[in-house]
Backbone as XML, in Angstrom:
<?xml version="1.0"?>
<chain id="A" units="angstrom">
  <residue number="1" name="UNK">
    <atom name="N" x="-37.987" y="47.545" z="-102.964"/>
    <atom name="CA" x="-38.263" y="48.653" z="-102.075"/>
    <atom name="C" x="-39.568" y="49.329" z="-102.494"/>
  </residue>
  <residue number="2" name="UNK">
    <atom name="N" x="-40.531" y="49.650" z="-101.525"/>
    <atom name="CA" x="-41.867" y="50.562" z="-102.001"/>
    <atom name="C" x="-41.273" y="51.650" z="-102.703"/>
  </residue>
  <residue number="3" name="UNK">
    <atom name="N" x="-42.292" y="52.289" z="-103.654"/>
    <atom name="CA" x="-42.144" y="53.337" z="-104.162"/>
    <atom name="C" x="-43.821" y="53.859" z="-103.409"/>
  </residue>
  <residue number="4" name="UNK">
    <atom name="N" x="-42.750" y="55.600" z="-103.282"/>
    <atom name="CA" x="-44.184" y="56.538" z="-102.824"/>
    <atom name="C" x="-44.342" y="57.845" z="-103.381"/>
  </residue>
  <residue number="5" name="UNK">
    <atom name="N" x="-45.396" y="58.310" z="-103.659"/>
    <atom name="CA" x="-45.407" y="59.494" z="-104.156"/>
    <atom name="C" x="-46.136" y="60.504" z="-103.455"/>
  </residue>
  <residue number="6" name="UNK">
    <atom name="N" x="-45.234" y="61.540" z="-103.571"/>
    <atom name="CA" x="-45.491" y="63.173" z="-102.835"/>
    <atom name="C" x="-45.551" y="63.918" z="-103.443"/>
  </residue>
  <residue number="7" name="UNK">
    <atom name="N" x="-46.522" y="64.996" z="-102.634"/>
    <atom name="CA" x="-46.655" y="66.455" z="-103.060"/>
    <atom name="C" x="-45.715" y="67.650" z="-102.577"/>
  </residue>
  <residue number="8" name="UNK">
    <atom name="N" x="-45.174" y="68.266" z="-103.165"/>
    <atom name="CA" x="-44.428" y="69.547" z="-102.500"/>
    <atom name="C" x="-45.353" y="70.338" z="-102.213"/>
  </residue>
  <residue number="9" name="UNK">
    <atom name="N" x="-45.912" y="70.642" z="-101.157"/>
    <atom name="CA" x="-46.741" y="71.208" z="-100.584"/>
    <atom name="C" x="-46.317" y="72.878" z="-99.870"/>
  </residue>
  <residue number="10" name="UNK">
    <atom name="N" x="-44.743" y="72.689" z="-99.809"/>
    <atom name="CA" x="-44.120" y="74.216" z="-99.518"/>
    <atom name="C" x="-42.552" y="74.030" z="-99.256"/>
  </residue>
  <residue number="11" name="UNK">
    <atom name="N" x="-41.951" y="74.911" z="-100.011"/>
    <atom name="CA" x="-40.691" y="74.955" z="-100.054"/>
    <atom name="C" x="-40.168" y="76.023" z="-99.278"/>
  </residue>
  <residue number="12" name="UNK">
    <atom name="N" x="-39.339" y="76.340" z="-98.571"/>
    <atom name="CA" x="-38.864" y="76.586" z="-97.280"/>
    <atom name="C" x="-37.671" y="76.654" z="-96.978"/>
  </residue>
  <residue number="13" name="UNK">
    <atom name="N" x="-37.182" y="77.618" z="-98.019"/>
    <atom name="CA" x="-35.573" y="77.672" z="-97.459"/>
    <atom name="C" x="-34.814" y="76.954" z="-98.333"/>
  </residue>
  <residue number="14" name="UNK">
    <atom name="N" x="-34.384" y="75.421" z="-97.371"/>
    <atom name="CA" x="-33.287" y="74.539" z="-97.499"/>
    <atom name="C" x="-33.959" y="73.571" z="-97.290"/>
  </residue>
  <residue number="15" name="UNK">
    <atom name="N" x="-35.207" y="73.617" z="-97.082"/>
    <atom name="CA" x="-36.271" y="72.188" z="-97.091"/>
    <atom name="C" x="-37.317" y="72.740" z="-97.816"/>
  </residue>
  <residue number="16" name="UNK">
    <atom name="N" x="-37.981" y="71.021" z="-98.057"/>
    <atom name="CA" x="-39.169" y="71.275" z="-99.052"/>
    <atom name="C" x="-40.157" y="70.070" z="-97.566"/>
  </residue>
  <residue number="17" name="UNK">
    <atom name="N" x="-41.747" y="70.561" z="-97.433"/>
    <atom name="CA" x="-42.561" y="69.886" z="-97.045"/>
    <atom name="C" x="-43.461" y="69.309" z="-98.022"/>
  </residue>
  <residue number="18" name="UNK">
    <atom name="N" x="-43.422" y="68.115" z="-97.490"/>
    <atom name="CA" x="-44.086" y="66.932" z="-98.912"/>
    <atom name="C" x="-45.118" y="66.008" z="-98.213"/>
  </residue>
  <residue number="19" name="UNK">
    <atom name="N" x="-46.240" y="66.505" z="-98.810"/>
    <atom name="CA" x="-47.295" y="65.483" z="-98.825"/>
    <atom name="C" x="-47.714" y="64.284" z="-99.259"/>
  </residue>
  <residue number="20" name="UNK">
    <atom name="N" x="-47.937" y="62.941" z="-98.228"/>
    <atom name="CA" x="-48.240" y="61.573" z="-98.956"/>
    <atom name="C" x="-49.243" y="61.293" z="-100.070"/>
  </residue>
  <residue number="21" name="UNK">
    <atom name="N" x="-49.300" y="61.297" z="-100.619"/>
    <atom name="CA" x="-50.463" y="61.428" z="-101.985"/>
    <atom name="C" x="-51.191" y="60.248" z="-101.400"/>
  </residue>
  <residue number="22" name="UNK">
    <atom name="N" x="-50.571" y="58.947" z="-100.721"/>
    <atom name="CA" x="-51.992" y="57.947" z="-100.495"/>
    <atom name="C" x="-52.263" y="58.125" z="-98.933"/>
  </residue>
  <residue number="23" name="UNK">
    <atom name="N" x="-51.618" y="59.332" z="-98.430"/>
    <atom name="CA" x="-52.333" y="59.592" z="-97.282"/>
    <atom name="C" x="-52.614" y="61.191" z="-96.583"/>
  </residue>
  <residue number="24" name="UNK">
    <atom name="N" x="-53.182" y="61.522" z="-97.445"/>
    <atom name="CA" x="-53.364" y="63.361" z="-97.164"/>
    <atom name="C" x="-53.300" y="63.646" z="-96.059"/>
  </residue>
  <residue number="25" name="UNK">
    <atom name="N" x="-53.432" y="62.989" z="-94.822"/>
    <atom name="CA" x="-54.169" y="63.259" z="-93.347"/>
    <atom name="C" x="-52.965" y="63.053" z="-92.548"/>
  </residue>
  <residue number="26" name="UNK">
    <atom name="N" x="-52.101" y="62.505" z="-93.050"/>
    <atom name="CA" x="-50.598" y="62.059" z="-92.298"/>
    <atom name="C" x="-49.584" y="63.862" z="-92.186"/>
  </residue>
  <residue number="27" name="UNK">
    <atom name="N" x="-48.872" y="63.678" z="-91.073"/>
    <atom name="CA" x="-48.221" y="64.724" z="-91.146"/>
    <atom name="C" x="-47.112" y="65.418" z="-92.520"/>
  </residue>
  <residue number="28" name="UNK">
    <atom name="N" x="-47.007" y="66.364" z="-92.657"/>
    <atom name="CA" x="-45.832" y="66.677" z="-93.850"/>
    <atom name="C" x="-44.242" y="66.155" z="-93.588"/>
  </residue>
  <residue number="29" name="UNK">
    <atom name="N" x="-43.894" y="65.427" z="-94.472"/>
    <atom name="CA" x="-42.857" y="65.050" z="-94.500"/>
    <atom name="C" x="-41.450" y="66.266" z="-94.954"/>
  </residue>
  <residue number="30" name="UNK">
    <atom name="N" x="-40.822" y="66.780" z="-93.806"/>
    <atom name="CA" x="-39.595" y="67.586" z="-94.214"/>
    <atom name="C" x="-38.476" y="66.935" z="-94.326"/>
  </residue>
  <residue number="31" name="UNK">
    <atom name="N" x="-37.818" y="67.756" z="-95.838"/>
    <atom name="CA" x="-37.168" y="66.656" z="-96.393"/>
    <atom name="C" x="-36.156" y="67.938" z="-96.788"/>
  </residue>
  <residue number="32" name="UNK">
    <atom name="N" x="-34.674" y="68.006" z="-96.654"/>
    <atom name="CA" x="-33.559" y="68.581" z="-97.066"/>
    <atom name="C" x="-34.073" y="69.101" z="-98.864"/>
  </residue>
  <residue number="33" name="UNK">
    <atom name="N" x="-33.519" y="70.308" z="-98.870"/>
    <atom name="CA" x="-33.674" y="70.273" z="-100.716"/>
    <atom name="C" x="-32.409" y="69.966" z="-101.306"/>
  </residue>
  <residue number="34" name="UNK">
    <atom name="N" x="-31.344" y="69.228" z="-100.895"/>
    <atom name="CA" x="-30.088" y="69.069" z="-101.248"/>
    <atom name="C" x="-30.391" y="67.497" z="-101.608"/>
  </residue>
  <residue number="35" name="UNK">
    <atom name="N" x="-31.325" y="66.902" z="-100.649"/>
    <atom name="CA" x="-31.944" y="65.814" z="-101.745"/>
    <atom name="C" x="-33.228" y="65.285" z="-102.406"/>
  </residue>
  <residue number="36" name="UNK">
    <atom name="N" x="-33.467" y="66.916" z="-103.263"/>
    <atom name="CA" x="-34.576" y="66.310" z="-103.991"/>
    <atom name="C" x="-34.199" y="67.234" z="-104.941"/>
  </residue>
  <residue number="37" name="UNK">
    <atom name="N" x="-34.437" y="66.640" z="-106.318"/>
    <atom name="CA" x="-33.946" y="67.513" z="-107.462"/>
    <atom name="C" x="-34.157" y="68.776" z="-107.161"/>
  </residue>
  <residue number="38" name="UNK">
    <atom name="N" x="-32.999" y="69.678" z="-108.265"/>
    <atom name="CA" x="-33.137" y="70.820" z="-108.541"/>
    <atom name="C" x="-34.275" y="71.548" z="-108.709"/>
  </residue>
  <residue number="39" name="UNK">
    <atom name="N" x="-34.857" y="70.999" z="-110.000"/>
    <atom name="CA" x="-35.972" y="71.849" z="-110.701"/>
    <atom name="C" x="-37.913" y="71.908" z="-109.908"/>
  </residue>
  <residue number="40" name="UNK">
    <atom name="N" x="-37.186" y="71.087" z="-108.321"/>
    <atom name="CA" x="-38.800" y="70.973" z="-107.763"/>
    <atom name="C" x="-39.519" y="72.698" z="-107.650"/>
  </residue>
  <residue number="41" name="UNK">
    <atom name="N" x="-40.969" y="72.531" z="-107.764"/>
    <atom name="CA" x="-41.578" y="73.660" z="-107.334"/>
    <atom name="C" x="-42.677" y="73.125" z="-106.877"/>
  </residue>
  <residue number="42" name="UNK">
    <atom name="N" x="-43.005" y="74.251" z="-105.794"/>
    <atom name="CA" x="-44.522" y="73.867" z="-105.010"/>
    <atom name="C" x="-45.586" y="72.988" z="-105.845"/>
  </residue>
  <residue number="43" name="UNK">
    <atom name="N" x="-46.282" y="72.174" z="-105.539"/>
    <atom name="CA" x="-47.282" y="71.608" z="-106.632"/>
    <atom name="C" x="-46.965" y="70.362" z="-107.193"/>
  </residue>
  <residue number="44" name="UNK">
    <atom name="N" x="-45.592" y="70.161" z="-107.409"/>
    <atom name="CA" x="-44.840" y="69.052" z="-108.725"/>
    <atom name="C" x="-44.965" y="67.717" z="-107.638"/>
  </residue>
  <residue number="45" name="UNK">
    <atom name="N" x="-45.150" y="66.773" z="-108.306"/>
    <atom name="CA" x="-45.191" y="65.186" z="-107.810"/>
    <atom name="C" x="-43.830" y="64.862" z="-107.652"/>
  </residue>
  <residue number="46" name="UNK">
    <atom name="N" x="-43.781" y="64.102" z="-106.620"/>
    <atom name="CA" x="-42.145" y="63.609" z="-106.683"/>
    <atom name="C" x="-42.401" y="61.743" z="-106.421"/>
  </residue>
  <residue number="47" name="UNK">
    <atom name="N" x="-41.649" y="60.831" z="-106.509"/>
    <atom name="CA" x="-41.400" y="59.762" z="-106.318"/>
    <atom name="C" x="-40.584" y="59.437" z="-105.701"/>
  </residue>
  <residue number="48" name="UNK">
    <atom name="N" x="-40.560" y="58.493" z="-104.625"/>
    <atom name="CA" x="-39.372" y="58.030" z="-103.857"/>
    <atom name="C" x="-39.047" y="56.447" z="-104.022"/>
  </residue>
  <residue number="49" name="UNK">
    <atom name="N" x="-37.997" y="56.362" z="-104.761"/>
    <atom name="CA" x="-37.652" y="54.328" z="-104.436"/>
    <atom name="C" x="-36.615" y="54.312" z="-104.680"/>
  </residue>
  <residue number="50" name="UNK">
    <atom name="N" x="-35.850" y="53.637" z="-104.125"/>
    <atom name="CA" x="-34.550" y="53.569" z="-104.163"/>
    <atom name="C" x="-33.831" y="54.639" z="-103.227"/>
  </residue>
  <residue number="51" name="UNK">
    <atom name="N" x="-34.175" y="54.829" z="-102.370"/>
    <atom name="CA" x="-33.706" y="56.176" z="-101.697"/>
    <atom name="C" x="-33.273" y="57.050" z="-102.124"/>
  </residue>
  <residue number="52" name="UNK">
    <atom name="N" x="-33.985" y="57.195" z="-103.604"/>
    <atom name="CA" x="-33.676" y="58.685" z="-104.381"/>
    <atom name="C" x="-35.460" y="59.316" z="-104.423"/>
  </residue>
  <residue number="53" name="UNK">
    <atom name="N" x="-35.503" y="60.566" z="-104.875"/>
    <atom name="CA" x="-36.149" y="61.041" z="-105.418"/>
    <atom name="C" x="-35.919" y="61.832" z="-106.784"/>
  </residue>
  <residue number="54" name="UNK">
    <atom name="N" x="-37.537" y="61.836" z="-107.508"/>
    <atom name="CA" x="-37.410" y="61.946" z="-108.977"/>
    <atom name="C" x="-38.796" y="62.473" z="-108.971"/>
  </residue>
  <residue number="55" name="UNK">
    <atom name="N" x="-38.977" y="63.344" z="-110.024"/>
    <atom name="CA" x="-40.050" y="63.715" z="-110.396"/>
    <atom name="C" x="-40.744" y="63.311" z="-111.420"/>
  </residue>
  <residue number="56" name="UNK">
    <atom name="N" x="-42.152" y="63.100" z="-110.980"/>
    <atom name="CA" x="-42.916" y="62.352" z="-111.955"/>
    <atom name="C" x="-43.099" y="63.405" z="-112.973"/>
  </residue>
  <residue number="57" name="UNK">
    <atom name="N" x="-42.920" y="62.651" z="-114.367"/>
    <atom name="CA" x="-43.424" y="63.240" z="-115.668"/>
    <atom name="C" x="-44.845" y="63.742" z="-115.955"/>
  </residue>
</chain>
């Protein structure tokens, strides 16, 4: 499965909007915060594969 990596670009409630890191120009991806770790904050990299997300170290 691809792996992709995003930006939390704004958190929002009960969603977080996440930016494609290999495509800045693409729309923001809104994404539930019930599935993306706890500890995200605006700014932090996230990874997607496996139909999880994880935050890059």
């Amino acid at each position: 499965m691809e792996k992709k990596e995003y930006v939390v670009r704004q958190i929002d409630g009960d969603y977080a909007h996440l930016e494609d890191v290999n495509d800045p120009q693409k729309e923001w991806k809104l994404v539930a915060r019930a599935l993306l770790p706890q500890e995200i904050y605006e700014g932090c990299h996230l990874v997607y594969e496996w139909m999880e997300y994880s935050m890059l170290e």
